[in-house]
LUMDO-737749 format. One record per residue (C-alpha): residue number from 0; x, y, z. Coordinates in Angstrom, 3 decimals. Example, Ala and Ser with C-alpha at 12.3 -4.5 7.8 and 13.67 -1.06 7.14 Angstrom:
LUMDO-737749
PT  nr       px       py       pz
PT   0   12.300   -4.500    7.800
PT   1   13.670   -1.060    7.140
END
This chain:
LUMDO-737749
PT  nr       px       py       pz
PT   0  107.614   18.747  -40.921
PT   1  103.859   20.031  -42.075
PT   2  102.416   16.640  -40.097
PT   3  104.440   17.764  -36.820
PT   4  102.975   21.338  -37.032
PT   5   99.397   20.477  -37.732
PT   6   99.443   17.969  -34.971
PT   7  100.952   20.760  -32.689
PT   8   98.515   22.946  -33.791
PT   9   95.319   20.161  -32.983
PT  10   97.116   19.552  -29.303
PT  11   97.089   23.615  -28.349
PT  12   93.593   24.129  -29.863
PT  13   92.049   20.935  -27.298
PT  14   93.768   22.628  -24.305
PT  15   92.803   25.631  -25.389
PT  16   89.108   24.595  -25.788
PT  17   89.069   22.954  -22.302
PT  18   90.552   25.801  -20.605
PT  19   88.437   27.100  -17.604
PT  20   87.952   30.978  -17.638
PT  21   88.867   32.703  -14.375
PT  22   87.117   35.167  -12.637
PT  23   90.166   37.392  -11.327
PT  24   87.997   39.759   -9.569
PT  25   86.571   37.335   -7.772
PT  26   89.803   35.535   -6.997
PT  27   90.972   39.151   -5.692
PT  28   87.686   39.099   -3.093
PT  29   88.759   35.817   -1.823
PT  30   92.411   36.542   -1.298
PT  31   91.336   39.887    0.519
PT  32   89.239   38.246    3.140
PT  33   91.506   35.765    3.848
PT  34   94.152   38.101    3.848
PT  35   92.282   40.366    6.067
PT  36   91.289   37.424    8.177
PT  37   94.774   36.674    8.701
PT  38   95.871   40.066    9.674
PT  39   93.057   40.136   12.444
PT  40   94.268   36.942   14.007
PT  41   97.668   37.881   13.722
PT  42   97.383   41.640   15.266
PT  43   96.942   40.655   18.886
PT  44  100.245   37.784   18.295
PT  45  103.437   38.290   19.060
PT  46  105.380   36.404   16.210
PT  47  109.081   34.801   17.670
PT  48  111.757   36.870   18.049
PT  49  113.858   37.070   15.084
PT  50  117.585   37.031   16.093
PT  51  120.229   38.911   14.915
PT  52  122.353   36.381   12.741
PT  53  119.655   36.155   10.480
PT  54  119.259   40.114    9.553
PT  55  121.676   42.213    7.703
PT  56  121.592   45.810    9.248
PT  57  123.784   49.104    9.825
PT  58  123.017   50.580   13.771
PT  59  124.157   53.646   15.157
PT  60  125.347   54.235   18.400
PT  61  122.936   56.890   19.512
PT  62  119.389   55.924   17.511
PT  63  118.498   54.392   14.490
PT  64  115.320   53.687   12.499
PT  65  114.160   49.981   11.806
PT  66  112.390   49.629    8.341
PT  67  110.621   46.768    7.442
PT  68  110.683   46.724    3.592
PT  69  107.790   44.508    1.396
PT  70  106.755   44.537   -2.284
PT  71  103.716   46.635   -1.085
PT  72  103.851   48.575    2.267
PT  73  106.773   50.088    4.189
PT  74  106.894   50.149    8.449
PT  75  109.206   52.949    9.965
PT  76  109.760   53.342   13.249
PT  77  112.191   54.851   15.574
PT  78  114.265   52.611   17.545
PT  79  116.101   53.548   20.895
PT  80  120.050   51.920   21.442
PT  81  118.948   50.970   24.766
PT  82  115.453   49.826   23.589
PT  83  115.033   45.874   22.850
PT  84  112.028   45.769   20.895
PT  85  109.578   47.365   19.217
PT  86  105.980   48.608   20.048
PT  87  103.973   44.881   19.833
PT  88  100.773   47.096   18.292
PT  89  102.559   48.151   14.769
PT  90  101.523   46.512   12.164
PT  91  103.965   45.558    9.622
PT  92  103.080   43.771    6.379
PT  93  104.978   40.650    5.256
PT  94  108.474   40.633    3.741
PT  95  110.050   38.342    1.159
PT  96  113.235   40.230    2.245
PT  97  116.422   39.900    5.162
PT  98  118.277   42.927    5.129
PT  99  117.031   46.049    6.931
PT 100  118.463   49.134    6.078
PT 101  119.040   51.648    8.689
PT 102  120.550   54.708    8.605
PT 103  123.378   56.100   10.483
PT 104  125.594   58.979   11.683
PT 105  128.441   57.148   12.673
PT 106  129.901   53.995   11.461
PT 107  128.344   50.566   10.092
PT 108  128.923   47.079   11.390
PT 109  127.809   43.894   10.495
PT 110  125.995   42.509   13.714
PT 111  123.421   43.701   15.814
PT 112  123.837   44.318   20.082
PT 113  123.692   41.341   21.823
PT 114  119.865   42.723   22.813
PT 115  117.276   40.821   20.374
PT 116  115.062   42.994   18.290
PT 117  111.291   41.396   18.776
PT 118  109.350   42.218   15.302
PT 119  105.089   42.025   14.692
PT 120  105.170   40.138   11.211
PT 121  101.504   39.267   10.378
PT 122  102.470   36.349    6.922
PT 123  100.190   37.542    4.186
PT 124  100.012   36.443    0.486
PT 125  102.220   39.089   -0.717
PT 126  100.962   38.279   -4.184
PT 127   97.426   39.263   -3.592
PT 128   98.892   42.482   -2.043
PT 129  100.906   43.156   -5.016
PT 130   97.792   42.810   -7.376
PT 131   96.326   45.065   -5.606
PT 132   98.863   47.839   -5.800
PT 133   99.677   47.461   -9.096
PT 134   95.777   47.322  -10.349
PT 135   94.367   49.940   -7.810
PT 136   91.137   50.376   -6.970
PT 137   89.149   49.404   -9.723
PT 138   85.327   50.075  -10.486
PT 139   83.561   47.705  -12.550
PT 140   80.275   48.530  -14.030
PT 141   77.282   46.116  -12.864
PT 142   76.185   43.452  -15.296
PT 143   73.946   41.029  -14.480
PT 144   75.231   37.672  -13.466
PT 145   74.297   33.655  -14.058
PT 146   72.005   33.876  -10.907
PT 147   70.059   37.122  -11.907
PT 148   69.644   36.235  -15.176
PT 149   68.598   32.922  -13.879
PT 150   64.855   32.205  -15.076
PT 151   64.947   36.288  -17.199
PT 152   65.929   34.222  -20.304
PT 153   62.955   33.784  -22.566
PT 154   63.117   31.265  -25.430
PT 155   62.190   33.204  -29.324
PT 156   61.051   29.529  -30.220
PT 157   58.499   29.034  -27.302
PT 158   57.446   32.908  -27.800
PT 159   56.889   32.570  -31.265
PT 160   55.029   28.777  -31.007
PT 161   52.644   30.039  -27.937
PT 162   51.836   33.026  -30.034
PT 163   51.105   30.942  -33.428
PT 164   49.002   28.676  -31.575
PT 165   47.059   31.814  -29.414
PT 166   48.476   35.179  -30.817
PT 167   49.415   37.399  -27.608
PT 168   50.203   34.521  -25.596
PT 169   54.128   34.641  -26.706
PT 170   54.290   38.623  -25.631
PT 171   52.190   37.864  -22.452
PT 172   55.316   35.420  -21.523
PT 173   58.183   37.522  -22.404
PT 174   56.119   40.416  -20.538
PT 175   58.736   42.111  -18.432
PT 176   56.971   45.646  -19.631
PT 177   53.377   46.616  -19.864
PT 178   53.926   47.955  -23.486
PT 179   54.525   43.832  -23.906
PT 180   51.356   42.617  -22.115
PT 181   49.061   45.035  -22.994
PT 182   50.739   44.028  -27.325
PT 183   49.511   40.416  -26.179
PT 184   46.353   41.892  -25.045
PT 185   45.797   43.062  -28.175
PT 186   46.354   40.190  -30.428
PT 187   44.205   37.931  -28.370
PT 188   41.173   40.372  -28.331
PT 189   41.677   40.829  -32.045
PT 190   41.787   36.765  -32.366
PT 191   38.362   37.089  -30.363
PT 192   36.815   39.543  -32.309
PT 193   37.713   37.461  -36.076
PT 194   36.228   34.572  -34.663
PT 195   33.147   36.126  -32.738
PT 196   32.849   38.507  -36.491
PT 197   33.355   35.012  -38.452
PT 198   30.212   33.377  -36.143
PT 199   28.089   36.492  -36.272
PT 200   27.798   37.140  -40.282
PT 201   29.570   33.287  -41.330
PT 202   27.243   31.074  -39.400
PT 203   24.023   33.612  -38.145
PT 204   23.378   35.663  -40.313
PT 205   23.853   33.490  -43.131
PT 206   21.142   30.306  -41.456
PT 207   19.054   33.069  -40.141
PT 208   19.277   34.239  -43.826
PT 209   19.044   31.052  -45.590
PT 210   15.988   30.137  -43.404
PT 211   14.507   33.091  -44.947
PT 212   14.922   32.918  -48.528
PT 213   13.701   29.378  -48.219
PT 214   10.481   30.553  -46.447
PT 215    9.940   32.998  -49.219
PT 216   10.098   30.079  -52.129
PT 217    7.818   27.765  -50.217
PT 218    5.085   30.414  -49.900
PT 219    5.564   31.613  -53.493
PT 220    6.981   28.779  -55.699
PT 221    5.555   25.741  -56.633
PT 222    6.545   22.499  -58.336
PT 223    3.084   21.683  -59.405
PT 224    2.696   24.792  -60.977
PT 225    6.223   24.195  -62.718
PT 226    5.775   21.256  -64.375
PT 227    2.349   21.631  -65.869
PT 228    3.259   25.128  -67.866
PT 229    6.747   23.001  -68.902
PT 230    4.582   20.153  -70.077
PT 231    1.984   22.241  -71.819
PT 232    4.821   23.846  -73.549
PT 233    6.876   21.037  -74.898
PT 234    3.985   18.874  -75.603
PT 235    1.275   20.697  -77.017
PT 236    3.093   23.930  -78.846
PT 237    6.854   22.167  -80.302
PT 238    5.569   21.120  -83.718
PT 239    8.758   18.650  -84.324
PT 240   12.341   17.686  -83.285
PT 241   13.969   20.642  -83.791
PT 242   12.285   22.477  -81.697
PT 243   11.944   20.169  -79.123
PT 244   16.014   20.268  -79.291
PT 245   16.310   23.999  -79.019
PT 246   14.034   24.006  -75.879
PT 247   15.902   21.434  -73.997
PT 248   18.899   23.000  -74.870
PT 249   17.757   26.584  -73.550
PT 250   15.215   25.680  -70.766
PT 251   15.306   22.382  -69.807
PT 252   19.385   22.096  -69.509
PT 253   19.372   21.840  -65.914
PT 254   16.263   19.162  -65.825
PT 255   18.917   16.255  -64.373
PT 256   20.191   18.231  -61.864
PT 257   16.549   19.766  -60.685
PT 258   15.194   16.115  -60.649
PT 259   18.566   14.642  -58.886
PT 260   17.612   16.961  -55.960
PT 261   14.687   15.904  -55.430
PT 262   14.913   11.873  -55.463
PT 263   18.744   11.338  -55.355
PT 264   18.078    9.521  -58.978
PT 265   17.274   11.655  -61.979
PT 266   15.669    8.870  -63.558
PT 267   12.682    8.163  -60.548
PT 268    9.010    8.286  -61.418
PT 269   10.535    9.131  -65.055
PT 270   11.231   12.887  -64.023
PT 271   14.031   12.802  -66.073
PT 272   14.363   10.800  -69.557
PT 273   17.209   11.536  -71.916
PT 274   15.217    9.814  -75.148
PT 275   11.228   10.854  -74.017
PT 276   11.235   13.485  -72.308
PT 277    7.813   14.116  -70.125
PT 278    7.271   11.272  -71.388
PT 279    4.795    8.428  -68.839
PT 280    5.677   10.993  -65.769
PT 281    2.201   10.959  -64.327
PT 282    3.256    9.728  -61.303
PT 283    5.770   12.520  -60.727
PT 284    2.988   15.045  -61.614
PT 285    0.765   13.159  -58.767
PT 286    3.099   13.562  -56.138
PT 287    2.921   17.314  -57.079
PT 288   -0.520   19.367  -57.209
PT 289   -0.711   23.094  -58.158
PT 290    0.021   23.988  -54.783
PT 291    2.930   25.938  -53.028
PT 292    6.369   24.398  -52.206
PT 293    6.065   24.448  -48.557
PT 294    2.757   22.570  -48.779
PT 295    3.917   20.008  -50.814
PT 296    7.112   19.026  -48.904
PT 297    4.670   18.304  -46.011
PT 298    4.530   14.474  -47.614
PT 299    7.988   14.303  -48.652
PT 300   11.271   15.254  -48.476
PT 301   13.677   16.238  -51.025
PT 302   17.194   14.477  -51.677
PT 303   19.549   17.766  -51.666
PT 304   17.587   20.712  -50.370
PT 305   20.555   23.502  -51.427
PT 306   20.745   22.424  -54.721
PT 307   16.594   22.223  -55.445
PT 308   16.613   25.889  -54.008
PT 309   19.596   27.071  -55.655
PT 310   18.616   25.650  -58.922
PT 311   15.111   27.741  -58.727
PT 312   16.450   30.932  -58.663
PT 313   17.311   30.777  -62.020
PT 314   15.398   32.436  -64.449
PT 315   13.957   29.278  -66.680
PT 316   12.088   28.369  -63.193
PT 317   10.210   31.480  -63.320
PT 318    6.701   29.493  -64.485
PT 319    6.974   28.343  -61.332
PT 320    6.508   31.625  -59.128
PT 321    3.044   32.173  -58.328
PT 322    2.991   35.825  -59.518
PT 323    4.571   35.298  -63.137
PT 324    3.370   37.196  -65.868
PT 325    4.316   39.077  -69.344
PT 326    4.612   34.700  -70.476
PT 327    6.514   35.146  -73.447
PT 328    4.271   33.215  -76.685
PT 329    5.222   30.417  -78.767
PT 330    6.617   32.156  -81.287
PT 331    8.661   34.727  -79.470
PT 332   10.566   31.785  -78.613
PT 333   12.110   31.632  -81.525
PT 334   12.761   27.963  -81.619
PT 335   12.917   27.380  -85.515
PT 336   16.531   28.895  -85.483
PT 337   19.107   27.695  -83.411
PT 338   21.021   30.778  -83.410
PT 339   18.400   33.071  -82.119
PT 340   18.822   34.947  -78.860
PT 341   16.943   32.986  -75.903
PT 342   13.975   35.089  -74.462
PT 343   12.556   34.467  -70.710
PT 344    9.638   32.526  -70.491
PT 345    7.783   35.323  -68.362
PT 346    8.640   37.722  -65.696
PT 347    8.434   37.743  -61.635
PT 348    9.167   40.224  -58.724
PT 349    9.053   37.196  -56.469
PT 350   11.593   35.606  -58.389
PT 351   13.784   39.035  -58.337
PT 352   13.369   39.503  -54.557
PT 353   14.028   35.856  -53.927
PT 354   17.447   36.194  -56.161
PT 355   18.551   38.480  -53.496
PT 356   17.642   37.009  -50.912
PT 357   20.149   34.492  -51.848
PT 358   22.684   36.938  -52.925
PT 359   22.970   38.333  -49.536
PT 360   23.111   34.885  -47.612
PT 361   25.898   34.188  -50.095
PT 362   27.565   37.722  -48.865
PT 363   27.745   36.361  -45.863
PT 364   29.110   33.037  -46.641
PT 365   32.085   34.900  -48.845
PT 366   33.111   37.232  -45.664
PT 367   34.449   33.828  -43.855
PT 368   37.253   33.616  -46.758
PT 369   37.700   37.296  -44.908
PT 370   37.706   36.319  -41.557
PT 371   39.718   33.467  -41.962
PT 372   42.545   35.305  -44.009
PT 373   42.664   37.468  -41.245
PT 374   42.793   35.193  -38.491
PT 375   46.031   33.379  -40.366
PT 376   47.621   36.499  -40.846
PT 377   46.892   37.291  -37.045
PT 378   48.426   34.130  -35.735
PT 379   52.001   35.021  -38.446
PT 380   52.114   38.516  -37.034
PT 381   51.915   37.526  -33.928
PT 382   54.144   34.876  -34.102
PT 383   57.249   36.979  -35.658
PT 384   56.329   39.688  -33.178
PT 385   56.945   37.536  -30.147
PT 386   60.195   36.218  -31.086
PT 387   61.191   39.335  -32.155
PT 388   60.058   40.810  -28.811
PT 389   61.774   38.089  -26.816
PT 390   64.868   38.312  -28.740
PT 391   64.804   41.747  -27.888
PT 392   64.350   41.135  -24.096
PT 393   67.622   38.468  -24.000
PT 394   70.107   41.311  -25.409
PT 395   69.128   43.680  -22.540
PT 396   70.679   40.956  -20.569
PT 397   73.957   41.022  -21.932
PT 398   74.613   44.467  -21.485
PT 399   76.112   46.758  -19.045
PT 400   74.087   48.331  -16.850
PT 401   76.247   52.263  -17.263
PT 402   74.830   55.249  -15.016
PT 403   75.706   58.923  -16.749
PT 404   78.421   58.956  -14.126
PT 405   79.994   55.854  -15.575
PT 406   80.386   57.274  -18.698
PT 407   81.866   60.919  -17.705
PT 408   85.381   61.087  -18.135
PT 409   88.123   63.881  -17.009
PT 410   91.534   64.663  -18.579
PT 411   93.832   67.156  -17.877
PT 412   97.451   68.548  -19.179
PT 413  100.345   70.655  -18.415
PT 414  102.888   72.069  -20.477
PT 415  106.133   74.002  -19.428
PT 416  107.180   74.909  -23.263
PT 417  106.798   78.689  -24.064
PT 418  105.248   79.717  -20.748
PT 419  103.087   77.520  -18.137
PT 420  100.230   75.945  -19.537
PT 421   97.312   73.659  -17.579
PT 422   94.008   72.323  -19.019
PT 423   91.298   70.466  -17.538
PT 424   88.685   68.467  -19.729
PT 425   85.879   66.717  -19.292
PT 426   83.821   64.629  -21.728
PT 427   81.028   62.244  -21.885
PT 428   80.817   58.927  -24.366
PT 429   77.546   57.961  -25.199
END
């Protein structure tokens, strides 16, 4: 019994699901003009004579009244006894039925006079008639149908890809308002201005300010200059190993990476030596002479440019800036005891002014983490914003378009109990 009801139940849910939805208002428009249509080619006809064994009517012998009866419309019209038919120009709506009653002073037969009664009968669907009478006239607000909506959908998916990919572009193609194209406007001159902001301070102002910094150290730094004051230090004042370990460690611990930027190998022309330090480097010192940076890179260049000028600005390069001074002395240094605190091997303004020099280029470098978290969060705003915007548009179209009049609704009573009472109200739904 449960397998007979389920499979009842599958067979009425697939008709159901291929059922066709009628329009019945639009069914009613048809059947009117045909019906109409029909009643205009019928008005100026003369339908045949309907004789009298096939009506069912009561006559009297003086005058009588003919009524045509249908489910919709009623024809009276006065008939003479001498008369044969009536007036071809009445129109008289269709009727499903045969008798005719007509009323009468006298008595009531069965049969009509041997004289034929000639009646206009226009056929009409009597059901679409019918409708009509029972529904009434009915008034249906306006909502907008397949063709007007036709090309007014706009897709939340393309809005919000065309809007990641350019923000503005997805409000530009919902548009439909200017409060939605001018939105658009706004995200793409914003995208503009990020990227125009990230070129300006990212990419300008940071070469222009690199360029500069790196003018500054080769007018006032030089590697010449550098490498004798190291030398004379670590050869001719360090008394034994200890020392010489201490200094590495404090001034010379960046030596690999200052000699790696200049010939790509630490190790070249003995620059750099883990066991001898300074140790058979004359050739490095040639290809140096106590002169400033920019002059001696005339001859050469260096392996990794950033590096060899990032690695100058700190402060155990300072020998190297041509207006050092306050040189710390051997033993200020400290170098017998490991734990003592490290002191700078001299002072420089160049050096100082040089430092920031680089600290501002490297301002500018950090404000592209700025401009680019800015320009993401640009592009997701956007994004959600124009699917949001279209999703918005594509409900408008499902609604009903209500005037106030629409909307305004009147009641009234009356009441006979304890006196005569009327109202009248009117209210408005919003």
């Amino acid at each position: 019994m449960f397998y007979k009801l389920f499979f009842l139940f599958i067979c009425v849910l697939s008709t159901s699901s291929f059922a066709q939805v009628r329009d019945l208002f639009a069914e009613f428009e048809e059947e009117v003009k045909s019906s109409s249509s029909i009643s205009s080619s019928f008005s100026s006809a003369v339908v045949p004579v309907v004789s009298s064994s096939s009506l069912k009517t009561v006559i009297s012998s003086s005058s009588a009244t003919v009524s045509v009866v249908s489910s919709s419309s009623v024809l009276e019209k006065p008939v003479s006894s001498s008369s044969s038919e009536v007036a071809p120009e009445t129109p008289v709506a269709d009727t499903s039925m045969t008798s005719i009653p007509v009323s009468s002073s006298s008595s009531s037969v069965n049969m009509v006079s041997s004289s034929s009664i000639q009646v206009v009968a226009p056929i009409a669907s009597s059901s679409s008639i019918s409708r009509r009478d029972l529904l009434g006239p009915v008034k249906v607000s306006k909502i907008r149908g397949i063709n007007e909506m036709k090309g007014a959908y706009k897709s939340p998916r393309k809005a919000l890809f065309m809007s990641l990919v350019l923000p503005g572009a997805g409000q530009i193609y919902v548009g439909t308002s200017a409060f939605n194209n001018v939105r658009g406007g706004v995200y793409i001159a914003l995208e503009a201005a990020l990227w125009s902001g990230w070129y300006y301070y990212s990419v300008h102002k940071y070469n222009k300010q690199v360029s500069r910094y790196e003018s500054f150290a080769n007018k006032h730094f030089s590697v010449g200059t550098y490498e004798q004051e190291m030398h004379n230090i670590y050869l001719l004042q360090l008394e034994d190993a200890s020392e010489e370990a201490n200094f590495r460690v404090r001034y010379l611990n960046s030596r690999e990476s200052y000699c790696k930027s200049i010939y790509g190998t630490a190790t070249t022309n003995n620059c750099y030596s883990a066991d001898n330090l300074f140790n058979d480097d004359s050739r490095h010192l040639s290809s140096f002479d106590k002169v400033s940076l920019g002059e001696s890179r005339k001859g050469m260049s260096f392996y990794d440019d950033n590096q060899f000028y990032q690695l100058i600005a700190n402060p155990v390069y300072v020998l190297g800036w041509d207006d050092v001074s306050d040189r710390a002395t051997y033993q200020q240094l400290g170098l017998t005891d490991s734990e003592s605190e490290t002191i700078p091997l001299g002072s420089s303004s160049n050096l100082n002014k040089y430092k920031d020099m680089r600290d501002k280029a490297n301002d500018y470098a950090s404000m592209q983490a700025w401009f680019f978290g800015g320009l993401i969060l640009n592009h997701v705003i956007s994004a959600f914003d124009a699917a949001l915007t279209a999703n918005a548009h594509n409900k408008v179209l499902y609604e009903e378009k209500l005037s106030w009049l629409d909307q305004v609704h009147l009641g009234s009573s009356v009441s006979f109990f304890d006196g005569f009472m009327a109202s009248v109200q009117a209210y408005w739904n919003f």
